[in-house]
N, C-alpha and C positions, 0 to 999 in steps of 0.2 A: 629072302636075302637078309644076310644078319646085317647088323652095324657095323661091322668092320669093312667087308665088301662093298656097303653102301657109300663110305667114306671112301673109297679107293675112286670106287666109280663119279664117283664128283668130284674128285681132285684131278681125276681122264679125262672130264668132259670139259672142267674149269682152264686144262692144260692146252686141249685141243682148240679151245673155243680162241685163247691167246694169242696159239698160233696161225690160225685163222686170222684175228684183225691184223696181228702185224706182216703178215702175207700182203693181206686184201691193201693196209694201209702203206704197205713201203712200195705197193705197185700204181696204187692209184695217185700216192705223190712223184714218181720218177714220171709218170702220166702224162699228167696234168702239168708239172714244172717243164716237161721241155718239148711239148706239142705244137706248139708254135716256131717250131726250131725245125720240124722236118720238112723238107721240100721233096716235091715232083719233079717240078719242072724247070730245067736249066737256065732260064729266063730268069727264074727269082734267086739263086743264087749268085752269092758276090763271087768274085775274083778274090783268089787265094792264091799262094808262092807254089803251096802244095795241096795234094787230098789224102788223108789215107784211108784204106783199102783196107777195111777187116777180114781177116781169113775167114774160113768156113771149113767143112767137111771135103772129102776132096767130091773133084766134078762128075765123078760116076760111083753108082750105089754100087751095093753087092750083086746087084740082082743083073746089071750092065747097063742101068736105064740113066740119062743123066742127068743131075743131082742140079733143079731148079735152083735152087738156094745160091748156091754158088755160080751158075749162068746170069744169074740178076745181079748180083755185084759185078762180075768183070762186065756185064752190057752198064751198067750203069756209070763204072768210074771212064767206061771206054768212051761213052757220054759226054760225061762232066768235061774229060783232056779234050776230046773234037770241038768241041764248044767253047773252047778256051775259058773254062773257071778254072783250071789247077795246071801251073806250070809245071809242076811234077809231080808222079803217085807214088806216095809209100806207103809200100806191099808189105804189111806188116799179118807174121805170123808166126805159129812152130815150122821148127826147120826139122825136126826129126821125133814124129808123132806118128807110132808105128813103120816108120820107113816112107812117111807121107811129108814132101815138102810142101808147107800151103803159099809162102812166095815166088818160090819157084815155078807151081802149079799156076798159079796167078801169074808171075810173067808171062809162061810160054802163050795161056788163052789171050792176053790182052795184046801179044803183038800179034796174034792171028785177027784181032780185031782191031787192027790199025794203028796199035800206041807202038810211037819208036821206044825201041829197046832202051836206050839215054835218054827217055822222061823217067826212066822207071828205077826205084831206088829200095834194098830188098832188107825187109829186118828182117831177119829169123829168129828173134830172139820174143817176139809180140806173143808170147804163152798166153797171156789172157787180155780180156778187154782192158784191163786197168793197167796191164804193163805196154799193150802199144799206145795208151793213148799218155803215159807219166812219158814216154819214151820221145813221141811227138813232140810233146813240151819240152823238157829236160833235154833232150840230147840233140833234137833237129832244130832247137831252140823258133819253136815254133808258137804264138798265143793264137795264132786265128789259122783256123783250121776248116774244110768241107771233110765230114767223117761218111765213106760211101761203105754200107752194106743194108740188111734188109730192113724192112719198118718192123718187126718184132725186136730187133735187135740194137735200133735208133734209140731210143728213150731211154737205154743205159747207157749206152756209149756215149749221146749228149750228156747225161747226169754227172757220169764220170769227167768228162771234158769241161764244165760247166767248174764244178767240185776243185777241179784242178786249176781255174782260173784260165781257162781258157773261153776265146771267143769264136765258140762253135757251132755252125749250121750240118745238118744232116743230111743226105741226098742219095734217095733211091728213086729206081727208076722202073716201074710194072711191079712193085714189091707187091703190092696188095693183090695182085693175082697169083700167087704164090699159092698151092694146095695147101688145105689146114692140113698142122701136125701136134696134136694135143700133145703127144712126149713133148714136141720143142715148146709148147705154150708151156707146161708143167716146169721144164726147165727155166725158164727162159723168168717164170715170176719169181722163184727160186733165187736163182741169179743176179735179181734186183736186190732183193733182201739184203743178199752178199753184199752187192754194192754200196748199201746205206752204212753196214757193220765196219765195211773197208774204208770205207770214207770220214766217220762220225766217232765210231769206237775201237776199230784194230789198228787203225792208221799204216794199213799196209803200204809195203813197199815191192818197188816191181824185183823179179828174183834175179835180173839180167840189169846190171845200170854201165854197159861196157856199149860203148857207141859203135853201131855196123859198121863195116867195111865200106869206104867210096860215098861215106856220108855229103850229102850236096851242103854246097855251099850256102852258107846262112842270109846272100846277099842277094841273092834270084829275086829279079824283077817280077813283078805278079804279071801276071798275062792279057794280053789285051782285051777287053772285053768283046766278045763275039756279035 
């Protein structure tokens, strides 16, 4: 291998190695800063005005089998409202993703799982983590928040929530039996990175700052405690 090759290939391995710690280290701080933030069990979370409800993939695969991920969120927010922590859920997500609505998909499961129709309040505009949760803030004018989807996907959504000045607990429910999925783990640390660059050095902003339709009133009594 001549010198020139040999400088390519150390500037590959110098490149790679880079992107490794800021991988390894923008996951193990979103971690570590909001661990203490996800709850199980309905007992430990406070009373909220509202929860929301992150989308997912919709409820059934290709293959016809149904899509764990998103059963663990609507059992879990359907949870939190029986249990009186969140006087209403917003069901924040895309409303036209492939021909896939994920709030609408999310209403119809949770009122088959007992939430009246009038708890439930729909963003379609939640494209990604950081715009349902700027959106929660900024538009539901919302600071204390329960953010319900799975424990892979807790730790940025608090990050986010946290970043934003919000005062926010997490709350899934059997997440951790959720079948491993390395794509979503790949993604998922990926996605944290984003979140550090969104937060610290792009200063993104959400692509939708136009408030939903039938937005709740800012004045709702938090709920009785269960």
């Amino acid at each position: 291998m001549g010198p020139r090759k040999r400088k390519w290939l150390l500037a590959g391995v110098i490149f790679l190695s880079l992107l490794l710690l800021i991988v390894l280290g923008s996951n193990v701080f979103i971690l570590e800063s909001t661990s203490d933030l996800l709850l199980h069990d309905t007992a430990q979370v406070p009373p909220t005005k509202y929860a929301l409800v992150l989308g997912t993939t919709p409820k059934f695969r290709r293959t016809g089998n149904r899509n764990p991920t998103f059963d663990s969120r609507m059992v879990s927010a359907a949870k939190l409202y029986r249990d009186g922590k969140a006087g209403k859920l917003i069901l924040s997500g895309g409303a036209n993703i492939l021909g896939y609505n994920e709030p609408e998909s999310m209403r119809q499961s949770l009122v088959k799982l007992g939430v009246p129709a009038e708890a439930m309040v729909l963003d379609p505009s939640g494209l990604r983590t950081f715009d349902s949760i700027w959106r929660t803030k900024n538009l539901f004018h919302q600071n204390k928040i329960t953010i319900v989807t799975d424990d892979k996907h807790l730790p940025r959504a608090l990050f986010l929530g946290k970043a934003l000045g919000m005062d926010a607990v997490g709350f899934s429910l059997n997440a951790t039996s959720l079948p491993f999925s390395l794509k979503y783990v790949v993604r998922e640390s990926g996605a944290r990175v984003k979140a550090i660059l969104d937060v610290y050095l792009l200063h993104t902003q959400p692509a939708d700052t136009i408030p939903p339709a039938g937005i709740p009133e800012t004045s709702l009594p938090l709920p009785a405690a269960a």
